[in-house]
Jmol script that loads the backbone (N, CA, C; Angstrom):
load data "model"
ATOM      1  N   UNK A   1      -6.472  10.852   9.620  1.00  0.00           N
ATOM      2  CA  UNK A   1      -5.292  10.095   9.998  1.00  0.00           C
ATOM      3  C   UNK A   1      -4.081  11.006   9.816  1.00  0.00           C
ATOM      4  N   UNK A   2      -3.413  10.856  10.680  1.00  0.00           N
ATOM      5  CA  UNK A   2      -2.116  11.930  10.510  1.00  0.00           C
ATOM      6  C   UNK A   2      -0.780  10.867   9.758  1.00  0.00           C
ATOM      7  N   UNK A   3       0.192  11.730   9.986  1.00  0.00           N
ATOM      8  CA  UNK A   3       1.306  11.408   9.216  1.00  0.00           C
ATOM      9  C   UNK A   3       2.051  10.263   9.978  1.00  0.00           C
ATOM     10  N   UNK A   4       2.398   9.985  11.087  1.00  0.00           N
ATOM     11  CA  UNK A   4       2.439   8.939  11.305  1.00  0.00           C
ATOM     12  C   UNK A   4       1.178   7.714  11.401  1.00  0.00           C
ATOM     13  N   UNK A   5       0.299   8.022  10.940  1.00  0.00           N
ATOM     14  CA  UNK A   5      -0.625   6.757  10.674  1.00  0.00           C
ATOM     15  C   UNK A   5      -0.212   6.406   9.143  1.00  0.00           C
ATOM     16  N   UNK A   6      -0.231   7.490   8.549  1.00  0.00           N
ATOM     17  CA  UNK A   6       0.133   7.269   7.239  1.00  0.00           C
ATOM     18  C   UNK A   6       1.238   5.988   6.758  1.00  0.00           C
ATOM     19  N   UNK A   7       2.872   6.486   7.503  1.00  0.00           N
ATOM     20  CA  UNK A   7       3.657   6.387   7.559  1.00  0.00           C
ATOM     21  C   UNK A   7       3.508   4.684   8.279  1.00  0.00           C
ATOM     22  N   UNK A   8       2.790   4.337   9.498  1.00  0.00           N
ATOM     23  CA  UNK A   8       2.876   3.086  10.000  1.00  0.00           C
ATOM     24  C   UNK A   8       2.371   2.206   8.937  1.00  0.00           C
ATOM     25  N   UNK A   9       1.227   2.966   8.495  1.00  0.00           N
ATOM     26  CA  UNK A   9       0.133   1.717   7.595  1.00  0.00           C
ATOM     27  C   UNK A   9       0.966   1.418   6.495  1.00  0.00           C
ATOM     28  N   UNK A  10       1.552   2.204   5.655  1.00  0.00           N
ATOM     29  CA  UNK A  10       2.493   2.455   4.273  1.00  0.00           C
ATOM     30  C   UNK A  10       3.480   1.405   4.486  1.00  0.00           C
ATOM     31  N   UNK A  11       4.279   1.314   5.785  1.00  0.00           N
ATOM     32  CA  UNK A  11       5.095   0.470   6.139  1.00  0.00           C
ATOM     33  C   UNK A  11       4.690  -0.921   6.149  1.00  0.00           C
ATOM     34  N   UNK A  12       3.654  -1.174   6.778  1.00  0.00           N
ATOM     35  CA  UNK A  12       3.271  -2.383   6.925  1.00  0.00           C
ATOM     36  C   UNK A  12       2.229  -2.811   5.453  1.00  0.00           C
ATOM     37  N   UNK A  13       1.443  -2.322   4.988  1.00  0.00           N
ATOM     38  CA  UNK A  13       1.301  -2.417   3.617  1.00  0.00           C
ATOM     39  C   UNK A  13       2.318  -2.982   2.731  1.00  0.00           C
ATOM     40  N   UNK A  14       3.291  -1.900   2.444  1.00  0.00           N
ATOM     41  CA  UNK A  14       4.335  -2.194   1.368  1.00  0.00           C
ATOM     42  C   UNK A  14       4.796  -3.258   2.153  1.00  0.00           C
ATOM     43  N   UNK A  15       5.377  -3.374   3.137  1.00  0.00           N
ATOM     44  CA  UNK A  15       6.310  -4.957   3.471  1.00  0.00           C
ATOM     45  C   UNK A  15       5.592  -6.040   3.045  1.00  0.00           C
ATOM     46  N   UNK A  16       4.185  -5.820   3.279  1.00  0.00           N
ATOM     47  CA  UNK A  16       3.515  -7.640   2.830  1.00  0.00           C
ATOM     48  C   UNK A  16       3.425  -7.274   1.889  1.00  0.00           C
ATOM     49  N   UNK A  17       3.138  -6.172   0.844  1.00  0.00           N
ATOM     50  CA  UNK A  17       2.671  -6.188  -0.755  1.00  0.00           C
ATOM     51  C   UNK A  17       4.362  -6.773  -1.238  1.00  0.00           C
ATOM     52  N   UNK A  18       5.308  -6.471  -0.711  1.00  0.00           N
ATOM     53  CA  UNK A  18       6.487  -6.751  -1.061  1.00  0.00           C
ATOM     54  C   UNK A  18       7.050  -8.569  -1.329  1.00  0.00           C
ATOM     55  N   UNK A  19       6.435  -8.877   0.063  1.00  0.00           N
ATOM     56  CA  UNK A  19       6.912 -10.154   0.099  1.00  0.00           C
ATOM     57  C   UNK A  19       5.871 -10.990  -0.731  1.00  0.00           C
ATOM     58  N   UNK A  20       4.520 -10.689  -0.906  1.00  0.00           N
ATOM     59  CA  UNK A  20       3.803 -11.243  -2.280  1.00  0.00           C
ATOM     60  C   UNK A  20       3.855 -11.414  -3.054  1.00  0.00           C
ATOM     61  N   UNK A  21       4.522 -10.374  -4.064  1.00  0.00           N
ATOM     62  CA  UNK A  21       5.124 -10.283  -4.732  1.00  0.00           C
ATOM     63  C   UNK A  21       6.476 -10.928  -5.142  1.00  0.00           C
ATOM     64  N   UNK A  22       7.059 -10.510  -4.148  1.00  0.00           N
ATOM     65  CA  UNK A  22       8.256 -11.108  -4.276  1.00  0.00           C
ATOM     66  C   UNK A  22       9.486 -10.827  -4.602  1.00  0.00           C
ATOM     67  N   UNK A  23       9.204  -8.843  -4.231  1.00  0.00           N
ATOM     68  CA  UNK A  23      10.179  -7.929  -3.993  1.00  0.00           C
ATOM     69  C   UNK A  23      11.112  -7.421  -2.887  1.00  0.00           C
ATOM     70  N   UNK A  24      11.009  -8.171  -2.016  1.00  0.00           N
ATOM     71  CA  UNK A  24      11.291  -8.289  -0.475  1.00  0.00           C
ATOM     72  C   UNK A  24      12.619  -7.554  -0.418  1.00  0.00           C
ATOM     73  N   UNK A  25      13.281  -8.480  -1.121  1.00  0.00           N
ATOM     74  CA  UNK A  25      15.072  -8.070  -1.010  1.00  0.00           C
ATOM     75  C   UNK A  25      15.257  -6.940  -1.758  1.00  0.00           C
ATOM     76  N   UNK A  26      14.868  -6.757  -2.864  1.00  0.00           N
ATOM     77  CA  UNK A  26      15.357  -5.503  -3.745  1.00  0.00           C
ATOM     78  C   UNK A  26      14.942  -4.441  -2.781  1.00  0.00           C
ATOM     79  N   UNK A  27      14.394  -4.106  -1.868  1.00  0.00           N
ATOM     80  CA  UNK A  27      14.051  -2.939  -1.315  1.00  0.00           C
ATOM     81  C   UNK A  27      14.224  -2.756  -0.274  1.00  0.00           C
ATOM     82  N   UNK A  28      13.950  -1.389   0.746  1.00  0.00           N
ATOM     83  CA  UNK A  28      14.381  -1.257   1.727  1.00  0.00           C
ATOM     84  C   UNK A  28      13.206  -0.718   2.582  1.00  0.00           C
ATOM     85  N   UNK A  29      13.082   0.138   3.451  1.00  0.00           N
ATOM     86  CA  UNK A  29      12.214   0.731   4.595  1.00  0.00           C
ATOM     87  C   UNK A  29      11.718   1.848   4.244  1.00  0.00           C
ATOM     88  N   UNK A  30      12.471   2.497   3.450  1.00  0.00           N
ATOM     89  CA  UNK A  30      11.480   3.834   2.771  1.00  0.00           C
ATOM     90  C   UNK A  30      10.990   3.359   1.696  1.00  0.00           C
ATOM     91  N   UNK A  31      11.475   2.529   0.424  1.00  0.00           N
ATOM     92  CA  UNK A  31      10.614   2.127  -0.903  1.00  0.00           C
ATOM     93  C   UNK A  31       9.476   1.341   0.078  1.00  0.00           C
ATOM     94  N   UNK A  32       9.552   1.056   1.178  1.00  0.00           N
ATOM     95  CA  UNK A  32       8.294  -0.081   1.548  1.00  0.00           C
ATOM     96  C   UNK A  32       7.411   0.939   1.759  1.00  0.00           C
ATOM     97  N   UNK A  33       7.447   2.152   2.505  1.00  0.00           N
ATOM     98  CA  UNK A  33       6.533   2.605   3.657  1.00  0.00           C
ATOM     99  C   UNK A  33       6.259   3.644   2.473  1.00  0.00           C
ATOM    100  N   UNK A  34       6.611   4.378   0.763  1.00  0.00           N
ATOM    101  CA  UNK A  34       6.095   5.254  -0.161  1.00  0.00           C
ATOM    102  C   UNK A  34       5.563   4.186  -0.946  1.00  0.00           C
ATOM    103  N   UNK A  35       5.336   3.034  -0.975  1.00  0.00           N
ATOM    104  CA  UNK A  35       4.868   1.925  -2.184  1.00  0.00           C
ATOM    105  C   UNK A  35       3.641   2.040  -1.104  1.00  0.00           C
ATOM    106  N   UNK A  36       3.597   1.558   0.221  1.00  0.00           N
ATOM    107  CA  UNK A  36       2.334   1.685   1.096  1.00  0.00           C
ATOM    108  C   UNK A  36       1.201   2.652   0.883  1.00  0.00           C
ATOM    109  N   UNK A  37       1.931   3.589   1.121  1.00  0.00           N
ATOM    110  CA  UNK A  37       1.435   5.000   1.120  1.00  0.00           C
ATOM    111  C   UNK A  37       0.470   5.108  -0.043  1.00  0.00           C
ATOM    112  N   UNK A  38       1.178   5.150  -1.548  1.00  0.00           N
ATOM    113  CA  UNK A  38       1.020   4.781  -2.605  1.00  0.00           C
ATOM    114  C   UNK A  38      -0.164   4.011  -2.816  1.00  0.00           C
ATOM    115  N   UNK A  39      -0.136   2.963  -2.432  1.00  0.00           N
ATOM    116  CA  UNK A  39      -1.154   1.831  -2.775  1.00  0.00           C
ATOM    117  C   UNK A  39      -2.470   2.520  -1.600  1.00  0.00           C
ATOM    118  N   UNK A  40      -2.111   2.862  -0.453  1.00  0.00           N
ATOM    119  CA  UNK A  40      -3.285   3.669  -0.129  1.00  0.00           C
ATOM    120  C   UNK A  40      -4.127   4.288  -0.670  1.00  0.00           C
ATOM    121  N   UNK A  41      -2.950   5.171  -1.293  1.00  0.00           N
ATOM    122  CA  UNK A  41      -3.955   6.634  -2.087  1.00  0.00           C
ATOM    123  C   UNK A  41      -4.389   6.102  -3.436  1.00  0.00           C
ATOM    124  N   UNK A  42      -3.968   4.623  -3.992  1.00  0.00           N
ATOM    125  CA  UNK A  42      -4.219   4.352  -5.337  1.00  0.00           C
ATOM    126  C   UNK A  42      -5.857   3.445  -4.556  1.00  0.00           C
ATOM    127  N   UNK A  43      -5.399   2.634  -3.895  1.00  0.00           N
ATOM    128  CA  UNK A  43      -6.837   1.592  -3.276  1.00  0.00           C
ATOM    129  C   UNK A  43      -7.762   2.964  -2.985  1.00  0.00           C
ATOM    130  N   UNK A  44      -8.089   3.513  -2.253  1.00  0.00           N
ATOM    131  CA  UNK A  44      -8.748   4.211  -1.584  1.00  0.00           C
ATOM    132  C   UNK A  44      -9.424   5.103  -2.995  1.00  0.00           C
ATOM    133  N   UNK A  45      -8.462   5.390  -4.210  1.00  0.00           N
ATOM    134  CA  UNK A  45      -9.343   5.875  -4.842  1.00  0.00           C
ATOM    135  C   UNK A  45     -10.141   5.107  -5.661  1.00  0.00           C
ATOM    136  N   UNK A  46      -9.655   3.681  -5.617  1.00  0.00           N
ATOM    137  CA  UNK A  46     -10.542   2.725  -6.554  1.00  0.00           C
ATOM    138  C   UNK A  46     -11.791   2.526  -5.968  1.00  0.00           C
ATOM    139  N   UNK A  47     -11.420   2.483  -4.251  1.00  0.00           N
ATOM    140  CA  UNK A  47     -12.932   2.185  -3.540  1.00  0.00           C
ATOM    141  C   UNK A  47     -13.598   2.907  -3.741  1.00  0.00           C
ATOM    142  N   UNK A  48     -13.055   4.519  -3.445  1.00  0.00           N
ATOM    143  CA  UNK A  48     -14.456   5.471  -3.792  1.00  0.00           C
ATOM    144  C   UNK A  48     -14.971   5.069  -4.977  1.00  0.00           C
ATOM    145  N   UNK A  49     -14.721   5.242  -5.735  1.00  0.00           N
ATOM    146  CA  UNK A  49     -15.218   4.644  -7.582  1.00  0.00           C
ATOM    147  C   UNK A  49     -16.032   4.059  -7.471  1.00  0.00           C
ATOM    148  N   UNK A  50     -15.772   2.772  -6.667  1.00  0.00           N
ATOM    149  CA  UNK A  50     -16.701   1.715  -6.788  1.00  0.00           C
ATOM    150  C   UNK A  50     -17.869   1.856  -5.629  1.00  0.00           C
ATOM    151  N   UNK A  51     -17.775   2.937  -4.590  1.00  0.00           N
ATOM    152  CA  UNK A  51     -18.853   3.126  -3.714  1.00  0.00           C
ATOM    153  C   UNK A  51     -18.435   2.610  -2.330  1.00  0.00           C
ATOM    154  N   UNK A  52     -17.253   1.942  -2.359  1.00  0.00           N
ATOM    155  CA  UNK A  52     -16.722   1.314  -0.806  1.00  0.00           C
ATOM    156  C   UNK A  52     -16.373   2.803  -0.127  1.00  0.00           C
ATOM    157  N   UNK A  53     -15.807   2.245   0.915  1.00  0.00           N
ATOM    158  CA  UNK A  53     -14.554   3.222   1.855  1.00  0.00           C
ATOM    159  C   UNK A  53     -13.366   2.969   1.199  1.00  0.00           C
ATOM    160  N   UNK A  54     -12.678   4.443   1.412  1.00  0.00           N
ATOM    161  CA  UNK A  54     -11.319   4.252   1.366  1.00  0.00           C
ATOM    162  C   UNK A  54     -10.316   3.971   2.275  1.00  0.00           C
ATOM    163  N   UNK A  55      -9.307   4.652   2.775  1.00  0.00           N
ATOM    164  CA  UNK A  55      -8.836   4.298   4.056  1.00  0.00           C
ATOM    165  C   UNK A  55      -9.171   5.587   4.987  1.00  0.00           C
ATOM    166  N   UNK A  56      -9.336   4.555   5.882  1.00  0.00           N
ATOM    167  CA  UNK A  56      -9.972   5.847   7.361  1.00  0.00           C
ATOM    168  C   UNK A  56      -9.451   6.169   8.461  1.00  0.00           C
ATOM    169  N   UNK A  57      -8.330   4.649   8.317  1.00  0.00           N
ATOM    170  CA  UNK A  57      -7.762   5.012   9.543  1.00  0.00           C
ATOM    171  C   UNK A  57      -6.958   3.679   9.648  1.00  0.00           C
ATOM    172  N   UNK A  58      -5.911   3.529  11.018  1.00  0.00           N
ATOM    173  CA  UNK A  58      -5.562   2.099  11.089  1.00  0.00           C
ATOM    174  C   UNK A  58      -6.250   1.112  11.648  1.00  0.00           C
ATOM    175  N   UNK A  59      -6.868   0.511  10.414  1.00  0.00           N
ATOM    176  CA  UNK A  59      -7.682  -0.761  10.608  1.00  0.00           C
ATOM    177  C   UNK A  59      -7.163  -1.867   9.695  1.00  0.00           C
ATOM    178  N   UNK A  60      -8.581  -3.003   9.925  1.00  0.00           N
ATOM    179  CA  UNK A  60      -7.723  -4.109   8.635  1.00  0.00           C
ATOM    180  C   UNK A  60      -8.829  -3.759   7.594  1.00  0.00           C
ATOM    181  N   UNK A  61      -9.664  -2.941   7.619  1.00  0.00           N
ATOM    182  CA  UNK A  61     -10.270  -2.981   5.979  1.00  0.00           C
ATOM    183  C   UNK A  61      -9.189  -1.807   5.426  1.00  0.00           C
ATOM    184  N   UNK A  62      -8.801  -0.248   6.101  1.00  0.00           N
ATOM    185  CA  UNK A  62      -7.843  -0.112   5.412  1.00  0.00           C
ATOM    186  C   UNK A  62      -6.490  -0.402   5.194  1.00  0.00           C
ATOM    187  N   UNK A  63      -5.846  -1.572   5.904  1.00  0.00           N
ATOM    188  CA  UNK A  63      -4.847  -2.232   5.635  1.00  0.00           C
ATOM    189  C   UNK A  63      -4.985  -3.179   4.355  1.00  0.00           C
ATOM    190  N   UNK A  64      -6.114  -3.567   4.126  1.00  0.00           N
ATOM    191  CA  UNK A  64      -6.258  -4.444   3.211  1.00  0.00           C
ATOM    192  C   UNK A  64      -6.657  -3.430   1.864  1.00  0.00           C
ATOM    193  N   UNK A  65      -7.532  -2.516   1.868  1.00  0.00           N
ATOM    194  CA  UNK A  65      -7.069  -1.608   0.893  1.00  0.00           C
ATOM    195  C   UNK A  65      -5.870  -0.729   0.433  1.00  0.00           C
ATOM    196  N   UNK A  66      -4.952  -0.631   1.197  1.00  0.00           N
ATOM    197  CA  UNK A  66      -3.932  -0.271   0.918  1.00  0.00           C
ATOM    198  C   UNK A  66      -2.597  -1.311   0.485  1.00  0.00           C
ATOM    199  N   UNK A  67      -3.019  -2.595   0.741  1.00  0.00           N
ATOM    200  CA  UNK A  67      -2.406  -3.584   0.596  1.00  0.00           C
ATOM    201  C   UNK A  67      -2.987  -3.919  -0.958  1.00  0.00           C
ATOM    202  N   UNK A  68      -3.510  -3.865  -1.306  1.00  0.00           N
ATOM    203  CA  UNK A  68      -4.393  -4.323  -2.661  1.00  0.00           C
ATOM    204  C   UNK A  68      -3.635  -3.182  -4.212  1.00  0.00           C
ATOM    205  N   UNK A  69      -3.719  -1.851  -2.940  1.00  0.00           N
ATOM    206  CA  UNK A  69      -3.069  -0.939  -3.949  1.00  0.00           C
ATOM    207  C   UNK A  69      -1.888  -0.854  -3.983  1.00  0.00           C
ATOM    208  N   UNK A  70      -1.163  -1.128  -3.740  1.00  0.00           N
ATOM    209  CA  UNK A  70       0.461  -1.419  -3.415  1.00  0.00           C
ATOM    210  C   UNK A  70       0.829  -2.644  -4.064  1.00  0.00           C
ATOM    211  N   UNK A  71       0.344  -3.948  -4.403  1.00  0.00           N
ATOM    212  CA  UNK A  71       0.021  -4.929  -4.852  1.00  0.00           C
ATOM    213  C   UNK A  71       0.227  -4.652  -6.055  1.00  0.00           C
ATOM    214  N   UNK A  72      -0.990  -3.885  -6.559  1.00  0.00           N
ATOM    215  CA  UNK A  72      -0.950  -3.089  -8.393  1.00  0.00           C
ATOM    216  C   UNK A  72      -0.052  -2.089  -8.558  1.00  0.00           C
ATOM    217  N   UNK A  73       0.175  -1.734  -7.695  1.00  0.00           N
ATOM    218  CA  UNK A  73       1.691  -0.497  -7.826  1.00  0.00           C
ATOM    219  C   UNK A  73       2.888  -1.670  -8.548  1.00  0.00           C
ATOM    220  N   UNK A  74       2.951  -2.509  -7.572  1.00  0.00           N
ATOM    221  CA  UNK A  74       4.218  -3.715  -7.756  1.00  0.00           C
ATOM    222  C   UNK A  74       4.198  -4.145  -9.231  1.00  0.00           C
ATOM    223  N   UNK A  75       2.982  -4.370  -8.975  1.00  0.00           N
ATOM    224  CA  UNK A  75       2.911  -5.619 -10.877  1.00  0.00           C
ATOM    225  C   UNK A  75       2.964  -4.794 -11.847  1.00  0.00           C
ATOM    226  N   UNK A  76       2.424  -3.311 -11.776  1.00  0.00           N
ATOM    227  CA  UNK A  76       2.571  -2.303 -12.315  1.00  0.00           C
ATOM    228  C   UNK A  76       3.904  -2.152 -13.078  1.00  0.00           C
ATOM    229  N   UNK A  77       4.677  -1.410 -11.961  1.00  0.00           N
ATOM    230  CA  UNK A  77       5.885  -0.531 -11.735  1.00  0.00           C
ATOM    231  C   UNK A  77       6.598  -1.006 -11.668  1.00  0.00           C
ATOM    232  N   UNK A  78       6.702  -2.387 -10.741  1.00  0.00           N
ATOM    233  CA  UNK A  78       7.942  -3.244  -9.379  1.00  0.00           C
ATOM    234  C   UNK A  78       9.054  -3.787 -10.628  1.00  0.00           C
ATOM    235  N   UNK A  79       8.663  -4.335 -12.219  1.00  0.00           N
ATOM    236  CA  UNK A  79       8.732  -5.239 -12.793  1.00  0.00           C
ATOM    237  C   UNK A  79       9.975  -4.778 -14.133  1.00  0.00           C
ATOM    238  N   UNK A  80      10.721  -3.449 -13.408  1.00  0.00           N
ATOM    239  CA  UNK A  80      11.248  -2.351 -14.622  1.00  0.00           C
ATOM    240  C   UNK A  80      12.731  -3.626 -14.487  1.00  0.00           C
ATOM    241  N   UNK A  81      13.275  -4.969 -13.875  1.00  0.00           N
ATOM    242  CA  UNK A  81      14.435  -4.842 -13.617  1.00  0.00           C
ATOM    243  C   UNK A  81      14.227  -5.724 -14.598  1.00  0.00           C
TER     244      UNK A  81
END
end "model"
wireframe off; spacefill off
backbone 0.3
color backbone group
């Protein structure tokens, strides 16, 4: 996947991990699309771990893994205010 796949999925990731959460407003279009990104490279390494796929490409299993990791980034990290 290249850098704009990266960059689309990251975007759309972080915006729904955002509004789940319930960080929507505090942030903007780049914290969305590096929290995405983020939760990619964090999901994708939990899947390998566990024997799944990571992300492969733009789909919805890796939208939903990257959404999962972005998710735990939030509850993580999101929670410093």
């Amino acid at each position: 996947m290249g850098i704009l796949g990266w960059i689309v999925l990251g975007a759309l990731a972080g915006w729904v991990a955002s509004i789940i959460v319930g960080t929507n407003r505090q942030q903007g279009l780049l914290r969305d699309i590096l929290l995405g990104i983020g939760g990619a490279v964090v999901g994708g390494l939990v899947m390998n771990l566990i024997g799944g796929h990571g992300v492969t490409g733009i789909n919805l299993p890796s939208f939903l893994v990257a959404l999962g990791g972005a998710i735990v980034l939030l509850l993580l990290f999101g929670r410093k205010r």
